[in-house]
C-alpha positions as CSV (number, residue, x, y, z in Angstrom):
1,X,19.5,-4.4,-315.7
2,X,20.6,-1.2,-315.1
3,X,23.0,-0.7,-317.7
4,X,20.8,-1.7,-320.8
5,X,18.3,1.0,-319.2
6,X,20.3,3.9,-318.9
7,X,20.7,3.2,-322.7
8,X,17.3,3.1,-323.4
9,X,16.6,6.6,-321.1
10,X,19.4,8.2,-322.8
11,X,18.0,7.7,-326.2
12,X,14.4,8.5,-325.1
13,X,15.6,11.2,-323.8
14,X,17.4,12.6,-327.0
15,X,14.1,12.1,-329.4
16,X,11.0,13.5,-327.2
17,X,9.8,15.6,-329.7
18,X,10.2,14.3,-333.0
19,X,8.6,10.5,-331.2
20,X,5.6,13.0,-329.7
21,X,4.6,14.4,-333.6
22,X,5.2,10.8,-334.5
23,X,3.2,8.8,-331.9
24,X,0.5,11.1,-330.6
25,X,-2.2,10.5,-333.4
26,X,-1.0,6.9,-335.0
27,X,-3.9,4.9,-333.0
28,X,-6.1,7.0,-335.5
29,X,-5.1,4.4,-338.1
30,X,-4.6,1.8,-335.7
31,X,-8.0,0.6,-335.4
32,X,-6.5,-3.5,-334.0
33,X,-4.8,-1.1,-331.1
34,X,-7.3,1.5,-330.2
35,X,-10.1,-1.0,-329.9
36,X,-8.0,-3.7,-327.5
37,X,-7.4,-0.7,-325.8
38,X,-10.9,0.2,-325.6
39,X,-11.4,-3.8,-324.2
40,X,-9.1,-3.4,-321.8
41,X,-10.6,0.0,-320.4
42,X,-14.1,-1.6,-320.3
43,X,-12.7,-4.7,-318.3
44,X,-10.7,-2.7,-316.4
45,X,-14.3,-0.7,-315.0
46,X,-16.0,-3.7,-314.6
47,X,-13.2,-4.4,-312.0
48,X,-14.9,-1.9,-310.0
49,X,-11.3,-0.5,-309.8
50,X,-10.6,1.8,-311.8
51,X,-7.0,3.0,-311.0
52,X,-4.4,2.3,-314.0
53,X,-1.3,3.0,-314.8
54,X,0.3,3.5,-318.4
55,X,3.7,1.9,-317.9
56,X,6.3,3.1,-320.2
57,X,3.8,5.7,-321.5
58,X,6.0,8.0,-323.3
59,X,4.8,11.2,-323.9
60,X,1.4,10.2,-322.1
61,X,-1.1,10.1,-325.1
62,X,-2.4,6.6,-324.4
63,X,-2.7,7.9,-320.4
64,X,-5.2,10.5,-322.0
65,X,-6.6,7.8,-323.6
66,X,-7.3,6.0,-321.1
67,X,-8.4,8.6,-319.0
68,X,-11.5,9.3,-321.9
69,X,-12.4,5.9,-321.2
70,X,-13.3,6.5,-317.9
71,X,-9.9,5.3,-316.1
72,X,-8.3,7.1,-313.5
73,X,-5.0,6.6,-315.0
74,X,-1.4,7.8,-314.6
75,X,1.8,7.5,-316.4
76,X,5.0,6.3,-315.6
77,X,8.3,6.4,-317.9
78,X,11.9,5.5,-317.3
79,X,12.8,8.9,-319.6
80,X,12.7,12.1,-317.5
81,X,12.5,14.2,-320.8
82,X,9.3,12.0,-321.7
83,X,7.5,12.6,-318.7
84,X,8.5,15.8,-319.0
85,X,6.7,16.2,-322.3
86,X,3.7,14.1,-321.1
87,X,3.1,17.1,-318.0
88,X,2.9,19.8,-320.2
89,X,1.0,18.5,-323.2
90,X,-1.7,16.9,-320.6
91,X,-1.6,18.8,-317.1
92,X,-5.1,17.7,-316.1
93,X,-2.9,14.0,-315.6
94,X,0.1,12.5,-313.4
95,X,3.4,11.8,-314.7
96,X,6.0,10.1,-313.1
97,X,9.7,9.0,-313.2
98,X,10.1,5.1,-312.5
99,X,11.6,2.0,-313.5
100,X,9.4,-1.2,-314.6
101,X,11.2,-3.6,-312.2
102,X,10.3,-0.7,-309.4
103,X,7.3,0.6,-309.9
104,X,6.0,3.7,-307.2
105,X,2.8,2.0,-306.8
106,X,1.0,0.1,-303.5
107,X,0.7,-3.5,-303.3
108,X,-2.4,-4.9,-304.9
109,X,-3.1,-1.1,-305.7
110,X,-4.5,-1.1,-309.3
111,X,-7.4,-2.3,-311.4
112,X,-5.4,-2.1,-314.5
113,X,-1.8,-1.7,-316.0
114,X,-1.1,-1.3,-319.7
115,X,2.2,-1.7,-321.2
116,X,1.8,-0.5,-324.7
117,X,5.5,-1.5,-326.7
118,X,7.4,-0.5,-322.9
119,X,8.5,-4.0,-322.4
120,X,10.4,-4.7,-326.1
121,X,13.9,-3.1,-324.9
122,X,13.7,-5.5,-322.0
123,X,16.4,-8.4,-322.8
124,X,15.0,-12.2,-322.3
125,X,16.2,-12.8,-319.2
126,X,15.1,-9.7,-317.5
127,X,11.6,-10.2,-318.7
128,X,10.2,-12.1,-315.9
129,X,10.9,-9.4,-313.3
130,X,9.0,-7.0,-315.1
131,X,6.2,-9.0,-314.7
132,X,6.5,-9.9,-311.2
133,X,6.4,-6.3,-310.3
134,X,3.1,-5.7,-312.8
135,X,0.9,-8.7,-310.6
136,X,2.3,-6.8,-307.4
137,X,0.5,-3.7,-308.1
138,X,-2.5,-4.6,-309.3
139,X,-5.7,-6.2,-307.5
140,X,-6.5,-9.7,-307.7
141,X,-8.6,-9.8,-310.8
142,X,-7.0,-6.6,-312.1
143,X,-6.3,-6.6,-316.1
144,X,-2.9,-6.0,-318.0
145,X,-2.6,-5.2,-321.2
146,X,0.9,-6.6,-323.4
147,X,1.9,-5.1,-326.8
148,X,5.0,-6.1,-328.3
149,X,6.6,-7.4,-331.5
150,X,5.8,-11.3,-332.5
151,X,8.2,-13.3,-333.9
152,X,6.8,-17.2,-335.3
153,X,10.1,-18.6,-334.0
154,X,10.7,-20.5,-331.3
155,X,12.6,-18.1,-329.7
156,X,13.1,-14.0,-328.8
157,X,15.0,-12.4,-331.2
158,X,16.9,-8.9,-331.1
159,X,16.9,-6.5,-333.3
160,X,17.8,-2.9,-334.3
161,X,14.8,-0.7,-333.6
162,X,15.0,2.9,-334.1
163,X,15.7,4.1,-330.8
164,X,17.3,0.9,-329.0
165,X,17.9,-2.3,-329.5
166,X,14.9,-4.5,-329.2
167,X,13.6,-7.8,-328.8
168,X,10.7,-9.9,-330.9
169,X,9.0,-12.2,-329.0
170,X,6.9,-15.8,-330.2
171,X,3.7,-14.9,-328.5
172,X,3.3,-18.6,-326.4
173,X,6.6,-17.8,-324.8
174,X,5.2,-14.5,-323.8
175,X,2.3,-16.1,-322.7
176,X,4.1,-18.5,-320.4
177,X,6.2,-16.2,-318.9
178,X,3.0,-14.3,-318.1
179,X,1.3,-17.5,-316.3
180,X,4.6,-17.5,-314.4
181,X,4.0,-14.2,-313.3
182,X,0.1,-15.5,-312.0
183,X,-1.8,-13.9,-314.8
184,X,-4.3,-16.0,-316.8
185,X,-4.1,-15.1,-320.6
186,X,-7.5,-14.9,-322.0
187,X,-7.4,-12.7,-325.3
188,X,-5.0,-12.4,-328.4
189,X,-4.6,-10.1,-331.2
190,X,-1.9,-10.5,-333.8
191,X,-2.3,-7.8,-337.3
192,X,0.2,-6.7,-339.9
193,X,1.7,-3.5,-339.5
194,X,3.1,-1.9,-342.3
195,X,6.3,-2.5,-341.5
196,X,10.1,-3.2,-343.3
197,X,10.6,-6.1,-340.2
198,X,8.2,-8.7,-341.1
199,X,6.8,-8.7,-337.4
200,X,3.4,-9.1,-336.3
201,X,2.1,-6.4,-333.5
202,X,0.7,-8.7,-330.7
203,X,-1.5,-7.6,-327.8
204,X,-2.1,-10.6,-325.2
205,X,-4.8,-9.1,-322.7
206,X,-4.2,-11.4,-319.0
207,X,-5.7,-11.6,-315.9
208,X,-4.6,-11.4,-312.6
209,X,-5.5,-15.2,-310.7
């Protein structure tokens, strides 16, 4: 695990700024995105909870986000050079270093964990880990949100993204892998994006049993 992440970090690490001006304003014209976001934030109140974490959350624009929904959210990133952006564009917030299969985060602490596009570098296998540690930290009841790239295969498929390699996933796969982790799927979204791949963006929204 560690060695396909150190990849990833290092090529974070060499594009903050140019994926900042890219990133920081695209849920403007992401409507399908900003309002499952939006879903989740209102679920994730209702908890009564409203501690979240942004898990992979780049240079932190979806932690202010969620933080203008009324979250008391945090992000964590396995780049030190994005977390280092995400401090100084939003110092009202927290920003920390971590790894998705380690999270710094109490047992059963959260009311809500997004993981916008964090998990797509992850290979197959390693998947399932990821997930454990995401139903560790939050509440029983608590909410995660899952973006990622769908595939109508029957199985993940790896491809070239822009910063590292990357992985498509068919969304039922995704799903079961999630109920193995003890979370209850109970909303889907699939759109087009405008994109050269032929993917669908996918958001499954899951509960915590």
């Amino acid at each position: 695990m560690v060695e396909h992440q150190d990849g990833t970090r290092a090529a974070y690490d060499g594009i903050v700024e140019l994926y900042a001006s890219m990133f920081a304003g695209r849920l403007e014209t992401q409507p399908f995105s900003r309002n499952m976001i939006g879903t989740f934030a209102e679920l994730v109140r209702g908890t009564g909870n409203r501690r979240a974490a942004d898990v992979g959350c780049g240079p932190g624009h979806l932690t202010a986000m969620l933080r203008d929904l009324g979250l008391d959210a945090f992000g964590l990133d396995l780049s030190p050079a994005m977390v280092d952006h995400a401090r100084r564009a939003h110092p009202a917030l927290r920003f920390d270093e971590a790894r998705m299969e380690a999270l710094p985060v109490g047992d059963g602490a959260l009311g809500g964990v997004l993981a916008h596009y964090s998990m797509i570098h992850t290979p197959p296998g390693e998947l399932p880990a990821l997930l454990a540690e995401q139903a560790r930290v939050l509440a029983p009841g608590g909410l995660l949100l899952v973006s990622f790239f769908a595939t109508d295969g029957p199985e993940p498929v790896r491809f070239d993204h822009k910063v590292a390699p990357a992985y498509s996933w068919p969304a039922d796969r995704f799903a079961a892998l999630l109920a193995g982790a003890g979370f209850a799927t109970f909303a889907r979204l699939f759109h087009d994006p405008a994109s050269e791949r032929g993917f669908l963006d996918a958001h499954l929204l899951a509960r915590l049993r």
